[in-house]
N, C-alpha and C positions, 0 to 999 in steps of 0.2 A: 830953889824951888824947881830949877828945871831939871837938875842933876836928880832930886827925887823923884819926879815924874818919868824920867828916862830908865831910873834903876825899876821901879814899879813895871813900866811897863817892857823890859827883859826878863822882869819875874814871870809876868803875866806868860808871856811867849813862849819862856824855860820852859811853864809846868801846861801849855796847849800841845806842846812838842813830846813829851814825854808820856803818850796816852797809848793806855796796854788793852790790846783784844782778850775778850774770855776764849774765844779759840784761834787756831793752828789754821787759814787757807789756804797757805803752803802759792802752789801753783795754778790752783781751781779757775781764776778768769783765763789766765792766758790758756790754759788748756780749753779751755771752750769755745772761745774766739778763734783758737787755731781751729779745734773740730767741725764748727760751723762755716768759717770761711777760707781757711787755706787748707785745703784739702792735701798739699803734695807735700804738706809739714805735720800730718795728721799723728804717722805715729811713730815720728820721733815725742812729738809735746806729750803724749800717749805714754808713752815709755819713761817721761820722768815724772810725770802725776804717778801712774802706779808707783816707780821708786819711793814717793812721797808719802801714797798711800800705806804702803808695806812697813815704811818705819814708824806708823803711828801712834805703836805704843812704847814710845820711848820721846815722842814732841811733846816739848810746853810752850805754848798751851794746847790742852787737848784738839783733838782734830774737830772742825765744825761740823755739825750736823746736817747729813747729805750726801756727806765727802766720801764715806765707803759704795752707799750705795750709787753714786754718779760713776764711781769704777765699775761695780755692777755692772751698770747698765753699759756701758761702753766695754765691756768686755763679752757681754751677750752680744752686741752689735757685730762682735767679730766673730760670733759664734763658739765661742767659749764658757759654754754652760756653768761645767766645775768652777773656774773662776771668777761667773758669775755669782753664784752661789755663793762662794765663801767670803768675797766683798756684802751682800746681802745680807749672810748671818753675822759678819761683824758689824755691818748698822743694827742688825737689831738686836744685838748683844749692848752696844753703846750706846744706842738709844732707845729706850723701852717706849716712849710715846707711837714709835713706827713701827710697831708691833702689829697693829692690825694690819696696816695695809701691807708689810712684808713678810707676814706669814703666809698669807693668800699666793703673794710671788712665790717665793720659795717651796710650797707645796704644790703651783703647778708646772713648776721649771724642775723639780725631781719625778716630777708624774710623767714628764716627755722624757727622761733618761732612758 
């Protein structure tokens, strides 16, 4: 009986251990915890999130929702319009629900060009 019980419950644990994300967050916390509090680590973590970012269409599982445009926005911060921009149109090429609100960006971050 116990030998059953013990095998049960390695199965149980096997198949909690073995649990798949619908998407790809790559580096996304530690990149923000660095951006938010250690500032003198800012853009090195910076420079592997976008690596991360840039090979996204080729990660399984796809990249989670956000992830392009949180480059975006951290690439405007540095003052980097263009590449804002074209992190902003791959969110909303990949995610059509962020259509409204990233079109509005995107038309007025080409309007300051």
């Amino acid at each position: 009986m116990n030998k059953l019980l013990l095998v049960a419950i390695a199965a149980l644990l096997a198949a909690c251990s073995a649990t798949q994300t619908l998407y790809s967050w790559g580096p996304y916390e530690e990149t923000l915890f660095i951006h938010y509090h250690e500032p003198g680590l800012r853009e090195d973590a910076l420079t592997k999130y976008i690596a991360f970012i840039d090979s996204g269409s080729v990660i399984e599982p796809k990249l989670a929702p956000g992830l392009y445009a949180e480059a975006g926005t951290f690439m405007l911060e540095r003052g980097d319009i263009e590449s804002a921009l074209k992190f902003y149109r791959l969110e909303y090429e990949a995610w059509p629900e962020s259509r409204p609100m990233l079109s509005a960006l995107i038309e007025n971050l080409e309007s300051s060009l």
